[in-house]
C-alpha positions as CSV (number, residue, x, y, z in Angstrom):
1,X,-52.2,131.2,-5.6
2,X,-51.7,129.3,-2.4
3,X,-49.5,131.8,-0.4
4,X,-49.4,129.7,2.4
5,X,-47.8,126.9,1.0
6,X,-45.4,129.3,-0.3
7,X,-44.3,130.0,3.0
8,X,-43.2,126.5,4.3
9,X,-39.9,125.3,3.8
10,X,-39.2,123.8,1.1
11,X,-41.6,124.6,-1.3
12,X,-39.9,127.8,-2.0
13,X,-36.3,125.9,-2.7
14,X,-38.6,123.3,-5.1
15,X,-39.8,126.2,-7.2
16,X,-36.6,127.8,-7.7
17,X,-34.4,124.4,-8.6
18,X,-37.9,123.9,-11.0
19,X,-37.4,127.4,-12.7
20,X,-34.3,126.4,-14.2
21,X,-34.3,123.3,-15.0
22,X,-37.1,120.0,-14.8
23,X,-36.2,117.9,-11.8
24,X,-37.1,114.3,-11.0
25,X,-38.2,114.0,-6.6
26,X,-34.7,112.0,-6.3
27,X,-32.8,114.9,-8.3
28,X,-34.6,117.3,-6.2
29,X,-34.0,115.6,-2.8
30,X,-30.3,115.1,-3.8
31,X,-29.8,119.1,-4.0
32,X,-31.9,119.7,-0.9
33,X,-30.4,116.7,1.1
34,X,-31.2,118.4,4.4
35,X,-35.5,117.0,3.2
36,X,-36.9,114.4,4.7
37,X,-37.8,112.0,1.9
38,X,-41.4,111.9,3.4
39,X,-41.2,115.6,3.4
40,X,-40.1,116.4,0.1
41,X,-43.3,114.1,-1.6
42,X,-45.8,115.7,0.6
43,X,-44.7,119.1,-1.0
44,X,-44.5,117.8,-4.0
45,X,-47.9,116.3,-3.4
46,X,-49.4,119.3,-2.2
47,X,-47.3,121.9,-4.9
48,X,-49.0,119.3,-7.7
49,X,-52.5,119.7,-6.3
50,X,-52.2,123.8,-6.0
51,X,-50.6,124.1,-9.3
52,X,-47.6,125.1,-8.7
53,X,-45.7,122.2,-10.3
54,X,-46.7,119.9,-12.9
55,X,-45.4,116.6,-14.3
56,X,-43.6,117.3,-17.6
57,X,-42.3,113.7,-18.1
58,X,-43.0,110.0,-17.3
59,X,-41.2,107.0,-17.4
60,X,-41.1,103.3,-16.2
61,X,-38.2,103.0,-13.9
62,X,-37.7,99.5,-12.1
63,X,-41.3,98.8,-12.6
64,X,-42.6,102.5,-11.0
65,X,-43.3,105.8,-12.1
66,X,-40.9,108.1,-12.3
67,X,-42.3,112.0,-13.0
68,X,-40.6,114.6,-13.9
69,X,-41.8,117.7,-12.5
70,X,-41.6,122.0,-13.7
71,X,-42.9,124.6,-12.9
72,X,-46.5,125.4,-13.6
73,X,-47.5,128.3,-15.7
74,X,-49.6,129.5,-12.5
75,X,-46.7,129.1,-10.5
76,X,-45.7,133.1,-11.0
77,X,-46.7,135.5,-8.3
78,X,-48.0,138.5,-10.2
79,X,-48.8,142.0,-8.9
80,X,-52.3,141.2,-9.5
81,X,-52.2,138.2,-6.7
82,X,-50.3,140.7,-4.3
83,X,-53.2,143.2,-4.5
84,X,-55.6,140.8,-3.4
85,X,-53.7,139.4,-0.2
86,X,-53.3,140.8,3.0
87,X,-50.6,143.4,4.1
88,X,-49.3,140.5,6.8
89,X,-49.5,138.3,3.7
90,X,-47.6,139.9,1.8
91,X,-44.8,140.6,4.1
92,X,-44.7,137.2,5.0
93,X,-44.2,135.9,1.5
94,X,-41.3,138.8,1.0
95,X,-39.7,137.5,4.2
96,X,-39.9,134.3,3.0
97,X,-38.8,134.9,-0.3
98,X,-35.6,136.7,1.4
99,X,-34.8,134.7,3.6
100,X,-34.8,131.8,0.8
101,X,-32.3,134.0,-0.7
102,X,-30.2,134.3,2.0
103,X,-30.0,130.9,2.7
104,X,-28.4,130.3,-0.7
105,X,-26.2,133.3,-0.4
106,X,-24.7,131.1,2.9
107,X,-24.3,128.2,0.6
108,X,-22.0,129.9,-1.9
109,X,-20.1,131.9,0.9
110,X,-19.7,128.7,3.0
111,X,-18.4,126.8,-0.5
112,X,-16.5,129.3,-1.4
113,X,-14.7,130.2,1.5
114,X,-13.4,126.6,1.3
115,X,-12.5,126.9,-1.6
116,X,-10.7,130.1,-1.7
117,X,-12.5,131.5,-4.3
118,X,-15.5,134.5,-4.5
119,X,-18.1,134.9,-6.7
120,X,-21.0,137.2,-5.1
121,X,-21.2,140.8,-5.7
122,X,-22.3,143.2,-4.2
123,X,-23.0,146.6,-5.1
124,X,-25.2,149.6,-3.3
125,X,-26.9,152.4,-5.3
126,X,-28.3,155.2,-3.1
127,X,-30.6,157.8,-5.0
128,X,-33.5,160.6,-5.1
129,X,-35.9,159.3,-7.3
130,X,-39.4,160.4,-7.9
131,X,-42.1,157.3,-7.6
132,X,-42.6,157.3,-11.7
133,X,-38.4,157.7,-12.1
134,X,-38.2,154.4,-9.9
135,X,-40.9,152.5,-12.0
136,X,-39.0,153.5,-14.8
137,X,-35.4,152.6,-13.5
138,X,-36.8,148.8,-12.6
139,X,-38.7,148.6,-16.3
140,X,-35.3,149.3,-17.6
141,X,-32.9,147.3,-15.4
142,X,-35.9,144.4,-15.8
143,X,-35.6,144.9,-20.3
144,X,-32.1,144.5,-19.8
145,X,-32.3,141.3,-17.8
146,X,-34.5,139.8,-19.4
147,X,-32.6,139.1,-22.6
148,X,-30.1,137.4,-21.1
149,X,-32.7,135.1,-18.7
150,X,-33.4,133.7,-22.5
151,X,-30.0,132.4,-23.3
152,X,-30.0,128.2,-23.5
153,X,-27.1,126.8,-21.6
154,X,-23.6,126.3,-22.6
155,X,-20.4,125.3,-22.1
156,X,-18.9,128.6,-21.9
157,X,-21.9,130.1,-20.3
158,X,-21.8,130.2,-15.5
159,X,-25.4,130.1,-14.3
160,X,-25.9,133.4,-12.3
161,X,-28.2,134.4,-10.2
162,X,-29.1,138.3,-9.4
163,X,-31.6,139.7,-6.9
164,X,-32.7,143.2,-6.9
165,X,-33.5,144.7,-3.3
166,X,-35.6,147.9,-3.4
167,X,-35.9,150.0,0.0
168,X,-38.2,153.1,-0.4
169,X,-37.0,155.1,2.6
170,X,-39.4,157.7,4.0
171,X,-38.7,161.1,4.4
């Protein structure tokens, strides 16, 4: 895994449009206008070359090539590949990570506001909780979670997003 290229803007925005659905460059630089077309390919070029992405679909478009792209199977950050980075490492990709999800949190608040409508939640849980209770408590909130990340879209179905924060406070 290629953490450093996870750390530079956009690559992080890429893989999370790609999670959820497969994305042509132009659909992808229409959602994250704010790119540089010249940019946005280099990523791309670079996200191909690490495995990150992958084409999932070609097609002859005005006499070019027109790929498709997803998410690559590699593309998940495991517990394995944050064992074998440094601590700086990791705290940069967290950061990063975060950060990417504030950014979007901005987007919704700015839209919304306009809008007059509200659609984040937010809800705080403070607890004592040995180290094997917490593992616990996230294998369980995770099970839960997980069935619903496998529903297909549908009409009557919102796309939502949640994010878990976890803040082990020393004594």
């Amino acid at each position: 895994m290629n953490f450093k290229l996870l750390l530079k803007y956009p690559t992080l925005e890429i893989m999370d449009l790609l999670e959820y659905k497969d994305m042509t460059v132009r659909e992808i630089k229409e959602k994250l206008n704010d790119v540089p077309k010249a940019t946005l390919y280099r990523h791309i070029k670079k996200m191909y070359e690490n495995k990150l992405i992958r084409v999932s679909k070609t097609k002859m478009v005005n006499g070019l090539k027109q790929h498709t792209y997803t998410l690559h199977k590699d593309a998940i950050i495991t517990e394995e590949d944050f064992k074998n980075i440094s601590g700086e490492e990791r705290t940069k990709v967290y950061l990063t990570n975060f950060m990417s999800f504030i950014k979007s949190l901005i987007k919704i608040f700015r839209k919304n506001t306009l809008e007059g409508n509200f659609s984040v939640t937010f809800i705080k849980f403070k607890m004592h909780v040995t180290k094997e209770e917490s593992k616990e408590m996230y294998r369980r909130v995770k099970e839960v979670l997980d069935d619903y990340t496998k529903n297909e879209p549908r009409e009557d179905r919102n796309f939502e997003e949640i994010a878990l924060i976890h803040q082990d406070i020393e004594k």
